[in-house]
GUVOBA-583795 format. One record per atom (N, C-alpha, C): atom name; y, z, x; residue in three letters. Coordinates in Angstrom, 2 decimals, always signed. Example, Ala and Ser with C-alpha at 12.3 -4.5 7.8 and 13.67 -1.06 7.14 Angstrom:
% GUVOBA-583795
SITE   atom        py        pz        px   rest
SITE      N     -5.69     +7.80    +13.19    ALA
SITE     CA     -4.50     +7.80    +12.30    ALA
SITE      C     -3.30     +7.80    +13.20    ALA
SITE      N     -2.25     +7.08    +12.85    SER
SITE     CA     -1.06     +7.14    +13.67    SER
SITE      C     +0.03     +7.87    +12.90    SER
END
This chain:
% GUVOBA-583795
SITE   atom        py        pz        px   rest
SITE      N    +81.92   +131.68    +82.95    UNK
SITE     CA    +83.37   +131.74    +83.00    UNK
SITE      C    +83.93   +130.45    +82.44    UNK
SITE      N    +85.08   +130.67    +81.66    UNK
SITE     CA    +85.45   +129.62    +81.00    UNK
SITE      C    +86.59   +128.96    +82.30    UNK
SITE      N    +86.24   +127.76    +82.60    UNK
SITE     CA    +87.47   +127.15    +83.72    UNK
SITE      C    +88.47   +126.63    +82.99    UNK
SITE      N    +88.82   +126.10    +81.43    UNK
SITE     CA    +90.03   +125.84    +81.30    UNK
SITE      C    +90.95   +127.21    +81.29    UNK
SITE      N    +90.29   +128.28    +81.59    UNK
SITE     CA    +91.71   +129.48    +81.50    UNK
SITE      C    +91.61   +130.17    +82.84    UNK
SITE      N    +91.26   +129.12    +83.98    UNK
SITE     CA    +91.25   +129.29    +85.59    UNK
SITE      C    +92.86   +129.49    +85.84    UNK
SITE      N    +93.07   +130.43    +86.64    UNK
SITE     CA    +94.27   +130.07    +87.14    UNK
SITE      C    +94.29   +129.09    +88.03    UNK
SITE      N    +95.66   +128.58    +88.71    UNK
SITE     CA    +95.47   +127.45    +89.82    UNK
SITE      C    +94.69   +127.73    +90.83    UNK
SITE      N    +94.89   +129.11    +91.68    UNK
SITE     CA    +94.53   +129.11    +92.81    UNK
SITE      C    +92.46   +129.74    +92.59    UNK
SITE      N    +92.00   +129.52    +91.96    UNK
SITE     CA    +90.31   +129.62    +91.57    UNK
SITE      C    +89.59   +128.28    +92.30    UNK
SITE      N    +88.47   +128.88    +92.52    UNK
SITE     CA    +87.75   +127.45    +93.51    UNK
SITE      C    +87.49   +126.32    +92.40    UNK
SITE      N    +86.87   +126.24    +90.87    UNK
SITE     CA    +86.81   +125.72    +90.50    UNK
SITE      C    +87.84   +124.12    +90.24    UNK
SITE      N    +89.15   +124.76    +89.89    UNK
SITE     CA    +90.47   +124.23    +89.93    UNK
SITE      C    +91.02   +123.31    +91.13    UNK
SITE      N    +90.79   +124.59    +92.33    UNK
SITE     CA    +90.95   +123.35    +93.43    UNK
SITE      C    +89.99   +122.52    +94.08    UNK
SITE      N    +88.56   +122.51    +94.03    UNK
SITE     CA    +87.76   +121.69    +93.49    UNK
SITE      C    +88.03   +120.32    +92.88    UNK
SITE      N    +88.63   +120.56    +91.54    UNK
SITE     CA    +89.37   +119.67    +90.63    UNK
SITE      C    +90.09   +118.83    +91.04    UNK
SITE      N    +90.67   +119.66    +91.53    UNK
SITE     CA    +92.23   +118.96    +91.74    UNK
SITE      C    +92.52   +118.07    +93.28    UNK
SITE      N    +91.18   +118.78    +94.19    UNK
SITE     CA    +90.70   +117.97    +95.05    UNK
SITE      C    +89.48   +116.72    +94.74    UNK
SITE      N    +89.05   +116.40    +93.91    UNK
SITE     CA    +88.10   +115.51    +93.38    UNK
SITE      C    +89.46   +114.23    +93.02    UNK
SITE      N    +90.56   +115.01    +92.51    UNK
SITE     CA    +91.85   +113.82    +91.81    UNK
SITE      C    +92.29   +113.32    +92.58    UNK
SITE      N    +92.65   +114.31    +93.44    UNK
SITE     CA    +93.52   +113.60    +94.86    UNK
SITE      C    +92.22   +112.26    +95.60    UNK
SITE      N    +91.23   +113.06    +95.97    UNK
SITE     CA    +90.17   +112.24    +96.26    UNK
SITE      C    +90.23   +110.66    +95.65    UNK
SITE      N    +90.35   +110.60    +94.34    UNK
SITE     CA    +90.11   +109.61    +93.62    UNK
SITE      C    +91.11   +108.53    +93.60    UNK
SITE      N    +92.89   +109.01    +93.22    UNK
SITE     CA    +93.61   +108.88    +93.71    UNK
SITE      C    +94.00   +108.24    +95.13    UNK
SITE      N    +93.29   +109.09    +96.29    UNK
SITE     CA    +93.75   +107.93    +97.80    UNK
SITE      C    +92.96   +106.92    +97.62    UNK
SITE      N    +91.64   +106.95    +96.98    UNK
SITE     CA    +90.16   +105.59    +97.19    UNK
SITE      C    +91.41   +104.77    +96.50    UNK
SITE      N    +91.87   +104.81    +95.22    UNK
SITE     CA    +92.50   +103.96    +94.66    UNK
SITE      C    +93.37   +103.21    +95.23    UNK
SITE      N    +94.38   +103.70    +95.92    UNK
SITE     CA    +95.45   +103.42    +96.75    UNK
SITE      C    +95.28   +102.69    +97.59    UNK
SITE      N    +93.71   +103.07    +98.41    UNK
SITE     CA    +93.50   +102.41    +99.41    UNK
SITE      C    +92.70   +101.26    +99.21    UNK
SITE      N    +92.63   +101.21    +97.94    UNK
SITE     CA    +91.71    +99.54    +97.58    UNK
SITE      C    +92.46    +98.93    +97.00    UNK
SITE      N    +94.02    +99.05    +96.69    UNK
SITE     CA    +95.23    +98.50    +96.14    UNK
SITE      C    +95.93    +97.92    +97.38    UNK
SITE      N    +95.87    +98.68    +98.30    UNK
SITE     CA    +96.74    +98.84   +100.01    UNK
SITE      C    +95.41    +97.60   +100.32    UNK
SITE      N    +94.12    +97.22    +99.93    UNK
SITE     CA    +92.92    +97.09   +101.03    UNK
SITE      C    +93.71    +94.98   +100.21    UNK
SITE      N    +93.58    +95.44    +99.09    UNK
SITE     CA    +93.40    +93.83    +97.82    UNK
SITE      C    +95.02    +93.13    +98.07    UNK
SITE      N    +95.69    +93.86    +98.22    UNK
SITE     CA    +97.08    +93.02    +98.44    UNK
SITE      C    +97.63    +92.56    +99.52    UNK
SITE      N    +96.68    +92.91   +100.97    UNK
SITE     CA    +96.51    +92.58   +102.08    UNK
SITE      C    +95.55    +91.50   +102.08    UNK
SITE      N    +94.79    +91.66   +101.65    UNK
SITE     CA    +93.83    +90.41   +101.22    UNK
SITE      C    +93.91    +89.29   +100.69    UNK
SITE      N    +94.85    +89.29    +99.39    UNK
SITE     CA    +95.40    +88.74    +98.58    UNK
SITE      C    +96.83    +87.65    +99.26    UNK
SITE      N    +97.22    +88.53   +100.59    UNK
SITE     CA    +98.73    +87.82   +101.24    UNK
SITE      C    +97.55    +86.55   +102.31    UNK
SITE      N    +96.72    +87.29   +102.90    UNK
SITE     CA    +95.97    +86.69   +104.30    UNK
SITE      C    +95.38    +85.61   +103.27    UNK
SITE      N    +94.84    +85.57   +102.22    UNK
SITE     CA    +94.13    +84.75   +101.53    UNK
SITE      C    +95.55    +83.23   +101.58    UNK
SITE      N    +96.69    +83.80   +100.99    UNK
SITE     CA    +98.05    +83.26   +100.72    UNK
SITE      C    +98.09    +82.03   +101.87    UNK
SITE      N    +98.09    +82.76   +103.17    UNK
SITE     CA    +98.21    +82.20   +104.62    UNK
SITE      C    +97.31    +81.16   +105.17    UNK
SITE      N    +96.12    +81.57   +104.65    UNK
SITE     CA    +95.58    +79.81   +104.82    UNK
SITE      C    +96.07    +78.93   +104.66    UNK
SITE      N    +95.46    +77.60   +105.69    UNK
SITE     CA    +96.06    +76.38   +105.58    UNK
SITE      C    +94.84    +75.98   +104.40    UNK
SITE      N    +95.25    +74.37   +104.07    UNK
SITE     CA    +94.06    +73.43   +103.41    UNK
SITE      C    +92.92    +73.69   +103.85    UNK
SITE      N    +92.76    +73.43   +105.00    UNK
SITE     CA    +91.56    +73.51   +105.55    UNK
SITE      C    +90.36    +74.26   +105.45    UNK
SITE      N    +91.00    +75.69   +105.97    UNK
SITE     CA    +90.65    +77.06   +106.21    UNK
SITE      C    +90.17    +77.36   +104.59    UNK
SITE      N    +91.05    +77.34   +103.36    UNK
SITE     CA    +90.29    +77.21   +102.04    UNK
SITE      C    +89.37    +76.64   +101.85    UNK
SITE      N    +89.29    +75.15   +102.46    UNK
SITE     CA    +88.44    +74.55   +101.70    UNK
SITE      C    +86.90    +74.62   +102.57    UNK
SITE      N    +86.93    +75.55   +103.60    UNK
SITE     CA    +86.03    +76.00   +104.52    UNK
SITE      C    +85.52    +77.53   +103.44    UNK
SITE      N    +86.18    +77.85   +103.00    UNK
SITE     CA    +85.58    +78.66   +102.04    UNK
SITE      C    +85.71    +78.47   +101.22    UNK
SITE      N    +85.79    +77.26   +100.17    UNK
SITE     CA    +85.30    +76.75    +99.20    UNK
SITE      C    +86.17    +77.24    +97.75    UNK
SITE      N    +87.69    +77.11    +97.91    UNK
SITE     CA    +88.33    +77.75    +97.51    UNK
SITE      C    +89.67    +77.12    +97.12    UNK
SITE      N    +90.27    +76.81    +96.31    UNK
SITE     CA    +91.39    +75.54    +95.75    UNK
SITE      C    +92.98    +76.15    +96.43    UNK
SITE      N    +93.80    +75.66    +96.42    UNK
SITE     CA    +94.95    +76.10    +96.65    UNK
SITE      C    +95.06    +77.19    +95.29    UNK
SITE      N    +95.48    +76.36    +94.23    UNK
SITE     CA    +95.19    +76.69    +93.07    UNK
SITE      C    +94.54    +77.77    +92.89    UNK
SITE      N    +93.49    +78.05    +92.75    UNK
SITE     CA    +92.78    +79.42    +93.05    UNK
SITE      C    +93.36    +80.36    +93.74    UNK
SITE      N    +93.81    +80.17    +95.05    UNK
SITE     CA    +94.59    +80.91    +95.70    UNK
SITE      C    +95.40    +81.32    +95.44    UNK
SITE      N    +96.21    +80.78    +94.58    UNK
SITE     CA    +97.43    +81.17    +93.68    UNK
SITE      C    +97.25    +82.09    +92.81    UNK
SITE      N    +96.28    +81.99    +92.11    UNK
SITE     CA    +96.04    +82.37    +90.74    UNK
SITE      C    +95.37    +83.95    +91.61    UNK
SITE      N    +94.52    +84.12    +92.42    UNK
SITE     CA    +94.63    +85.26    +92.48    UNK
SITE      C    +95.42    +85.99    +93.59    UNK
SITE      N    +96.51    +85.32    +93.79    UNK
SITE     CA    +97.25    +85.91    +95.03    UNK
SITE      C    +98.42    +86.70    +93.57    UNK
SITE      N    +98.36    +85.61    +92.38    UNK
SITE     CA    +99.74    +86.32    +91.44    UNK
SITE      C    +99.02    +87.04    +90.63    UNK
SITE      N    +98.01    +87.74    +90.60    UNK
SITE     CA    +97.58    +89.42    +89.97    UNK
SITE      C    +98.12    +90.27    +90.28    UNK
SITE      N    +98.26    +90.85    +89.33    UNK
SITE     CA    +99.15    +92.47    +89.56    UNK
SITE      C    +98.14    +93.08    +90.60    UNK
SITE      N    +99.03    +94.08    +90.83    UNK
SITE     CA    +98.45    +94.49    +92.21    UNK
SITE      C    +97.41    +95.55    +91.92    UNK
SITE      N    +97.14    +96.10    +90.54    UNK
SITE     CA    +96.64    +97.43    +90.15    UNK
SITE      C    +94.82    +96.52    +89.37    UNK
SITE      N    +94.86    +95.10    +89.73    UNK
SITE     CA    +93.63    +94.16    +88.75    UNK
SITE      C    +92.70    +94.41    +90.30    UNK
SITE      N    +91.73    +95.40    +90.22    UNK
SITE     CA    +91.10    +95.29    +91.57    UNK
SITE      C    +89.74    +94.17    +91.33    UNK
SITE      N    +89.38    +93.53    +92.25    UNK
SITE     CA    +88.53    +92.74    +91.93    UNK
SITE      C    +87.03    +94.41    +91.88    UNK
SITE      N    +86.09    +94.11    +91.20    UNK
SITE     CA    +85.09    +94.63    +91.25    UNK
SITE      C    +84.18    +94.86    +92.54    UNK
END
């Protein structure tokens, strides 16, 4: 059976279209996970950075990434 001439409601399709959505929330939620990360990172004092080995500077630089640059 050819699936590009599935109608919507065929298992193949919603399958599909559940694999997108799927893919879609992971995304969201590692955008929602990195910019929470990215603020708490923000909130350190001197100290607390340099206990993890980590510059103000640095901190900066990846606290001002767009929000969509996920680290790997």
């Amino acid at each position: 059976m050819d699936h590009t001439s599935c109608i919507p409601h065929c298992p193949a399709s919603r399958r599909k279209t559940a694999a997108r959505l799927t893919q879609a929330l992971s995304w969201a939620e590692a955008v929602f996970r990195t910019v929470r990360e990215r603020r708490q990172l923000m909130a350190l004092d001197e100290r607390a950075l340099q206990d993890i080995g980590v510059s103000r500077a640095d901190a900066y630089e990846e606290w001002r990434r767009p929000f969509w640059d996920l680290p790997h």
